[in-house]
N, C-alpha and C positions, 0 to 999 in steps of 0.2 A: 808515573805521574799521578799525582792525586786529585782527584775530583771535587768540585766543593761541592759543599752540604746545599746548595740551592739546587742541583742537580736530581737529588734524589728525593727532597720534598716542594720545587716545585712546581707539582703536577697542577694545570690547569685544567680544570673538569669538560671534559667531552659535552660536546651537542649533544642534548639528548633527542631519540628519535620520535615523530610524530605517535609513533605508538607505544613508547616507556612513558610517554606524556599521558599518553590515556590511560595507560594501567595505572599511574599511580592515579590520577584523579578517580580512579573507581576504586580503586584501596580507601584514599581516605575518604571516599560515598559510604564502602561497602562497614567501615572502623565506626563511622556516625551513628549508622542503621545498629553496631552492633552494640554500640554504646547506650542509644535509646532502650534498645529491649534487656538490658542490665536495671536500665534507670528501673524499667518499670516492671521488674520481675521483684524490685527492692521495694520500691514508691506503690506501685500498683499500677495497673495498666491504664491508660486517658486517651481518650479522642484523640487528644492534639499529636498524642505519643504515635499513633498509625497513622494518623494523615501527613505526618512528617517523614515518618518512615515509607508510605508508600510513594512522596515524593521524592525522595530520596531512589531510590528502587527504578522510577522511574528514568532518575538522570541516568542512573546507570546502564539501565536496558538503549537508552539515545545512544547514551556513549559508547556504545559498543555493537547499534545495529547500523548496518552499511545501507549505505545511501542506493535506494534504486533508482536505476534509468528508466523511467516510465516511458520517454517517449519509444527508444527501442524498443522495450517488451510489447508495447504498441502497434508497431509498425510492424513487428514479426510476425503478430497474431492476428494481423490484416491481412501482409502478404502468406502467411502459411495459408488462409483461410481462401485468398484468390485462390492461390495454385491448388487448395483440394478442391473446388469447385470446377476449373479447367480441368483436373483428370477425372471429374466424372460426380462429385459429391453432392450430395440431395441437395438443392436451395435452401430445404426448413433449417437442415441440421447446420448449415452455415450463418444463417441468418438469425439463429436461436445459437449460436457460440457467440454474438458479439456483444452479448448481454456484457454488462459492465464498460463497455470500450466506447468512449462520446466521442474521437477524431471526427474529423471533416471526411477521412477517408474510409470510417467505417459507417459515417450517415451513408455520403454515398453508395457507398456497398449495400447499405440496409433498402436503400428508396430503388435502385437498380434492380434486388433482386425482388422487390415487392413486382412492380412493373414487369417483371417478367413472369411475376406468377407463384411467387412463394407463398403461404399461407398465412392470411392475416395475423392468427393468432403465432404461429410462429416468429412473423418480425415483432408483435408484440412483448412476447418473453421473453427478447431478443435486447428490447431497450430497457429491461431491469439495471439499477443503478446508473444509469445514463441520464443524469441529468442537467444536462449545459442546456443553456438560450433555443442551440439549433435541435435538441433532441424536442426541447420542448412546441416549439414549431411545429418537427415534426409530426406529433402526437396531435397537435389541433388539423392539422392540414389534411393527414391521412385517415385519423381515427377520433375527429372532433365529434361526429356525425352520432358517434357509438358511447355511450358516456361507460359503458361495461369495459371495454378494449383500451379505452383511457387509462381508465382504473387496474386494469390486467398487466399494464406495460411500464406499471411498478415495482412488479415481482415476477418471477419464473413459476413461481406457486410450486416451489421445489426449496425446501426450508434450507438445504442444504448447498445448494447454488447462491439461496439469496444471502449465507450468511460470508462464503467466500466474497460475492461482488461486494458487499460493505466490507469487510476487512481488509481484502485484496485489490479492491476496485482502482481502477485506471485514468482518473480524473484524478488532476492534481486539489 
């Protein structure tokens, strides 16, 4: 039996999947970007020619970096920090890891372990990149008195800490 000819041409084009979608939209990103730097290795190179290209570059880098779960990572780096504190870990060293972290449940943690005795300047370097309404509260409430301690509980005064909490920091 013979087959007809609409059998074998026609195919109706498959779904494509949420991420053939992406790769082509960063083909034709990545095809624009390569387009410009032709333009302007012929034209000469302009402003407009890299500001375009590094937004460009940009989408790209969106389109292809995965969405974090801040609040998890959040709430991990609370409760890991309870349970080393329960088997036995220094206050300072716990209260000076939650630098970057502004939940409701790492103030508390922060004002709880002040209260039991952790070292001032410890919770202070503690609240680098922390800064929501309640963080700020807390720096008048606890450390208004000290205008030095204020000013201290903006940074870890560890260049390399304070550059993770701004890049990596845990406020949305």
């Amino acid at each position: 039996m013979l087959k007809s000819f609409e059998t074998y041409f026609n195919h109706e084009e498959e779904p494509k999947s949420p991420e053939q979608i992406k790769e082509e939209k960063g083909l034709e990103l990545a095809k624009e970007v390569k387009k410009i730097q032709e333009r302007m290795a012929r034209e000469g190179e302009t402003i407009e020619g890299y500001q375009r290209m590094s937004e460009l570059l940009q989408e790209i880098k969106n389109l292809f970096e995965k969405e974090r779960d801040y609040e998890a990572e959040v709430k991990t780096i609370v409760t890991n920090l309870k349970k080393a504190l329960k088997e036995g870990a220094d206050k300072d060293d716990v209260v000076e890891s939650l630098a970057g972290v502004g939940t409701r449940e790492a103030m508390e943690l922060r004002k709880r372990l002040l209260e039991e005795g952790a070292d001032k300047s410890y919770v202070v370097q503690g609240l680098a990149g922390v800064n929501t309404e309640e963080a700020e509260e807390f720096r008048r409430k606890y450390f208004g008195h000290d205008p030095t301690l204020v000013a201290q509980s903006y940074s870890t005064n560890w260049a390399v800490y304070d550059g993770v909490i701004c890049r990596y920091g845990y406020e949305k």
